[in-house]
C-alpha positions in Angstrom: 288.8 54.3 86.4 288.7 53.6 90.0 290.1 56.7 91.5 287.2 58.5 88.9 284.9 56.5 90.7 286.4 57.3 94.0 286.0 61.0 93.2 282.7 61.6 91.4 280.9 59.3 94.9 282.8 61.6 97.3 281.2 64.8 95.2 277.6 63.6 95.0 278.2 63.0 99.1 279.3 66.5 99.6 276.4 67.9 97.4 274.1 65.6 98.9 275.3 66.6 102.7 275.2 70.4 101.9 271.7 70.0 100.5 270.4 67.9 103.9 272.2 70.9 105.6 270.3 73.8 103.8 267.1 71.4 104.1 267.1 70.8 108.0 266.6 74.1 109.0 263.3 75.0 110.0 261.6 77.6 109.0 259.3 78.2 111.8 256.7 81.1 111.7 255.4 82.1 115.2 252.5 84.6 116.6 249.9 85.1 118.8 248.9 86.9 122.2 250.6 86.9 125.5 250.7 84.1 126.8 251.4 82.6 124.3 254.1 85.3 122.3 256.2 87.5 123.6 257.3 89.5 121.0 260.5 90.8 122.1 264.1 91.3 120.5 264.3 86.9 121.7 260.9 85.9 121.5 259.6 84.2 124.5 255.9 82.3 125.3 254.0 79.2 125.9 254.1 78.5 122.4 257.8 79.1 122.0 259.3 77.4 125.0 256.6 74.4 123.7 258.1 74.5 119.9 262.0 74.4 121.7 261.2 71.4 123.7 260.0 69.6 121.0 263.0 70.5 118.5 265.4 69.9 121.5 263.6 66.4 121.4 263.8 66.0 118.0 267.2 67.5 116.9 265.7 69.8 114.5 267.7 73.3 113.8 265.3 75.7 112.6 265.1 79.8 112.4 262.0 82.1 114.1 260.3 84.1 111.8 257.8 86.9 113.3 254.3 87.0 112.0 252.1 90.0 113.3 248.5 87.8 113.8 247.6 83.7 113.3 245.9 85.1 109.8 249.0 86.5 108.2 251.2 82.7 110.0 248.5 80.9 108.3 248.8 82.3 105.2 252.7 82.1 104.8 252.7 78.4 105.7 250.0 78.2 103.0 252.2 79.7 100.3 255.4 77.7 101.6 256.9 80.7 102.9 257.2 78.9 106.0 257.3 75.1 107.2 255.2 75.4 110.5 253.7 77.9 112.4 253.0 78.0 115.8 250.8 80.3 117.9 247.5 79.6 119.9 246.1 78.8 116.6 242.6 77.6 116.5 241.5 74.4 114.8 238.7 74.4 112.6 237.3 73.5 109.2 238.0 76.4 107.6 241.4 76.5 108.0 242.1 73.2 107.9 240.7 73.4 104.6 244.1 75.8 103.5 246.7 74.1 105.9 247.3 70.9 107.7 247.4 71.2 111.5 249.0 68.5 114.3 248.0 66.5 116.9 246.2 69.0 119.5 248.9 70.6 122.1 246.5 71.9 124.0 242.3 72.0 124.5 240.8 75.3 125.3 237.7 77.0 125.9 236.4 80.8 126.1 236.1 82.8 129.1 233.9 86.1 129.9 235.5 88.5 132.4 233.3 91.5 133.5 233.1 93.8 136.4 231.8 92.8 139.4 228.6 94.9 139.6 226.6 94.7 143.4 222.8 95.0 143.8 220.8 98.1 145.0 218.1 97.5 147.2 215.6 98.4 144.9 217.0 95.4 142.3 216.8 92.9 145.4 213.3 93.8 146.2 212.0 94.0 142.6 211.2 90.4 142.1 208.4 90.8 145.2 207.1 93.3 142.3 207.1 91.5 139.6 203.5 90.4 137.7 204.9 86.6 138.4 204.7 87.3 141.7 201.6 89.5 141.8 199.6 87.2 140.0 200.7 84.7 142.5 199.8 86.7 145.7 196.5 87.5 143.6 195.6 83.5 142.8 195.9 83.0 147.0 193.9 85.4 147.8 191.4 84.3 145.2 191.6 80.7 146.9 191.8 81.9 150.6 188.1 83.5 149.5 187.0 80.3 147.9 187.7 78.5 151.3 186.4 81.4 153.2 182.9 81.5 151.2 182.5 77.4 151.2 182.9 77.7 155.0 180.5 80.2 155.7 177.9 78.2 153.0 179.0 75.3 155.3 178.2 76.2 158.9 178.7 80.0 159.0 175.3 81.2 158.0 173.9 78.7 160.6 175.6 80.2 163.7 175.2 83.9 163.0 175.8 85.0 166.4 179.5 83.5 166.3 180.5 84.2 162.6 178.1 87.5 162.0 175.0 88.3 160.6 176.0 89.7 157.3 177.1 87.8 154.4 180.5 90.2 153.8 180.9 89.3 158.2 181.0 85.7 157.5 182.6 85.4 154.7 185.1 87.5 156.2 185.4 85.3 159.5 185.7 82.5 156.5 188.7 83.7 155.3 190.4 84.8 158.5 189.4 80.7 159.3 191.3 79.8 156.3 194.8 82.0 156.9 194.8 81.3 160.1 194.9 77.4 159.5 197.5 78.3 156.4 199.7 79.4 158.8 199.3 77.0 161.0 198.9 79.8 163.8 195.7 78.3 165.6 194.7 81.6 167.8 191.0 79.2 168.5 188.8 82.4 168.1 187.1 80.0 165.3 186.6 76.4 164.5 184.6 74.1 162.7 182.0 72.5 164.1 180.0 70.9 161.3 181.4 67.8 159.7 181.4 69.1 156.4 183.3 72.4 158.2 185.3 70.5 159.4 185.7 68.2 155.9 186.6 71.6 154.4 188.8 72.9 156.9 190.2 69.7 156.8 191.1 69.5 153.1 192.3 73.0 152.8 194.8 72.0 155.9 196.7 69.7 153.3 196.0 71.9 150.4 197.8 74.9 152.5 200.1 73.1 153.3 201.3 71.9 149.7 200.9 75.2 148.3 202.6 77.3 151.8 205.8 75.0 150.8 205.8 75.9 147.5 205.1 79.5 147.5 207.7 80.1 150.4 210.4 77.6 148.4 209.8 79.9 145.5 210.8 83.4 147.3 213.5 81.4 148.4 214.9 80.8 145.3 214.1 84.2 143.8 215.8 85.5 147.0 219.2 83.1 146.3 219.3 83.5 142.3 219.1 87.1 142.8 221.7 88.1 145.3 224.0 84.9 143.9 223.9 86.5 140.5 223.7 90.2 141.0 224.3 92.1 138.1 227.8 90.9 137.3 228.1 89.0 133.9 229.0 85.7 134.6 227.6 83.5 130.9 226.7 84.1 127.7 222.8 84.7 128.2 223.9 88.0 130.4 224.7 89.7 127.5 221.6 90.8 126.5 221.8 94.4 125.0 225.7 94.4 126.0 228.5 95.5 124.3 230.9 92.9 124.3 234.6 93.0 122.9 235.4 89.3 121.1 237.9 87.7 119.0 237.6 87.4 115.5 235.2 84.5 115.7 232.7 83.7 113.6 231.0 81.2 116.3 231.8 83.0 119.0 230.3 86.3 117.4 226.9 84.8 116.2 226.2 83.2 119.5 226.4 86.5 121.1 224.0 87.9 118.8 221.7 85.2 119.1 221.4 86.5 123.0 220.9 89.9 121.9 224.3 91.3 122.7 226.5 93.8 120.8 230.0 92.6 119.5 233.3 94.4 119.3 236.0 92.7 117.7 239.7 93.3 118.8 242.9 92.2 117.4 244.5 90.7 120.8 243.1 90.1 124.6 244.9 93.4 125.9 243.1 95.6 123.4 240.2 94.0 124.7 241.1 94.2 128.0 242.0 97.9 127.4 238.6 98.7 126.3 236.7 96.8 129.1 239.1 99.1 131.7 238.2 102.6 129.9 234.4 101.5 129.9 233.8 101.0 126.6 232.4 97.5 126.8 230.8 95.6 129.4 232.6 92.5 128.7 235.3 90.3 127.3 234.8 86.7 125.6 238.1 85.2 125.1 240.3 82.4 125.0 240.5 81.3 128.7 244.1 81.1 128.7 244.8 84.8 127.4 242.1 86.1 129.8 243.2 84.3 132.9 247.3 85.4 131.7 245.7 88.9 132.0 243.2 88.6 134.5 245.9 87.3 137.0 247.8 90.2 136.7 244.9 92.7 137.4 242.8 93.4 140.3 240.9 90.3 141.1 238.2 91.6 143.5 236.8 94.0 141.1 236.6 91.6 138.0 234.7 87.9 137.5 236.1 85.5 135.3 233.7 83.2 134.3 234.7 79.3 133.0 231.3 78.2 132.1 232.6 75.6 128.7 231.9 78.3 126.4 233.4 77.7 122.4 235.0 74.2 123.5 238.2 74.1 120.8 241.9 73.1 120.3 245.1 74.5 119.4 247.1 73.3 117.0 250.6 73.3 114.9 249.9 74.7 111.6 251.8 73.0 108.3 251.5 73.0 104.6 249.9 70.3 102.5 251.9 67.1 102.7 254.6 68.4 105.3 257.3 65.3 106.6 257.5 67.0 109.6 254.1 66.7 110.5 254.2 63.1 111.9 257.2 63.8 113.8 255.9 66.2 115.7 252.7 64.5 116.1 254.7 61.6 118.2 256.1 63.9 119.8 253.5 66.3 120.7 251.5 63.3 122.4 254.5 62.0 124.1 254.6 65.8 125.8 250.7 65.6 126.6 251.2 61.9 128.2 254.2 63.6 130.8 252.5 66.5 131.4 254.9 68.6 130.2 252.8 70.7 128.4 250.3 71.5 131.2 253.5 72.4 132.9 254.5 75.2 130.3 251.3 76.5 130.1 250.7 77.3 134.2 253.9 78.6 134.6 253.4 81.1 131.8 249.7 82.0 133.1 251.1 82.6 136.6 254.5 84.2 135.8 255.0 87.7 137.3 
């Protein structure tokens, strides 16, 4: 009875060990751009050297399963094809709403790169031609001729021999009074003499003044905006009437349309990246890691890449409902963000030859 005993606990140990065996492998789906995937015969990436760290840490055996996009990762961990999925997958509520994700590995953001596109000198000019800019030349003459006509009313038509005879003469004298004292020049062909000349002359000394500062500030500005901007695309409200190449995103999409722009949606960065090369957009939006990864490798001096905090958003670790090995990684996952290792992986990989 005893040795029966014996045996039948020895062969529910064995059938229980095999089946902990067959259950602790991993099935671990992975895809994604470069950085993050390298799809080669050993796959290789951000995300992969990120997913070996943490089963190194956590003394998991698992198997690699290629996956040719996140959409087709996503839905294998939400049949149970798979039991996690990594890539730069974005977290949202749509998806979270068909899979469970981890703790955030890493927060991202998108990025535009365009062509660095220089000013002619006709486009530096044309603000001075703008109706802006007319209408404000315009309301200072109209002023300068208020001034002008109030001084001749003053003391102008009084002492014709010095300001002229004829209205238009003195008026014109007026006016000359009044630039002259704008700009502070003081040639002393003309002064008031009256006190309430010199009451107006007086008050349109501080008016000038206030409104010299402000007009010259604003060419300034025009000037600076203009030749710090250029033409080159550098945020989201440049892309009016542009054709833009994009990720499949929803959000990203509609606020590009919102600005006017025109949307082109491709499958990975380098497609994207392709198409901005050949000329057949005007601009890429993409995940900042990707496009720096790229942009890095290219010619710097005749692209922009532009970090404005466009689309913040997260990656995360994809698992099916109800998934053990969720909280495990979690832990682990934060204890990688708290030594930096993870910021480690991910600027090697974006600066790797």
């Amino acid at each position: 009875m005893r040795f029966s005993f014996v045996l039948l606990f020895l062969t529910f140990s064995v059938s229980l060990f095999s089946q902990n065996s067959n259950d602790s492998i991993v099935r671990v789906g992975y895809g994604g751009s470069e950085p993050f995937v390298y799809s080669d015969d050993s796959p290789t990436g951000i995300i992969v050297d990120l997913w070996r760290e943490l089963a190194f840490n956590e003394n998991l055996k698992y198997k690699l399963y290629p996956y040719k996009n996140i959409d087709s990762g996503l839905n294998a961990v939400k049949n149970n094809a798979v039991d996690v999925f990594i890539g730069p997958t974005t977290i949202n509520a749509e998806r979270a709403e068909q899979v469970t994700f981890s703790q955030p590995y890493f927060d991202t953001e998108m990025a535009i790169l365009a062509p660095v596109l220089d000013l002619t000198l006709w486009e530096r000019i044309q603000p001075f031609f703008s109706k802006t800019f007319l209408f404000a030349v315009l309301g200072l003459l109209f002023v300068l001729t208020i001034v002008g006509v109030l001084f001749w009313f003053a003391e102008g038509k009084y002492m014709a021999e010095e300001y002229g005879k004829s209205i238009v003469k003195g008026i014109g004298n007026g006016i000359w009074l009044a630039i002259v004292t704008m700009t502070t020049v003081g040639y002393g062909d003309y002064a008031p003499k009256t006190v309430l000349g010199r009451f107006i002359i007086g008050s349109w000394m501080i008016i000038s003044l206030i409104m010299a500062t402000s007009f010259v500030a604003g060419i300034a500005t025009t000037l600076s905006i203009t030749s710090k901007e250029g033409k080159t695309i550098s945020s989201l409200t440049h892309l009016e009437n542009k054709k833009v190449a994009v990720p499949s995103n929803p959000k990203l999409i509609d606020n590009i349309h919102i600005v006017g722009g025109e949307t082109i949606v491709v499958n990975n960065v380098q497609e994207g990246y392709d198409k901005l090369m050949d000329g057949n957009v005007d601009a890429l939006v993409y995940d900042v890691v990707p496009l720096e990864h790229i942009f890095d490798k290219g010619d710097k001096e005749e692209f922009l890449l532009s970090k404005k905090e466009i689309l913040p958003q997260h990656y995360g670790l994809a698992f099916p409902e109800a998934n053990v090995l969720k909280k495990q990684i979690d832990i682990e996952i934060l204890r990688l963000k708290e030594s930096g290792e993870i910021k480690k992986i991910i600027k090697e990989w974006i600066y790797k030859d």
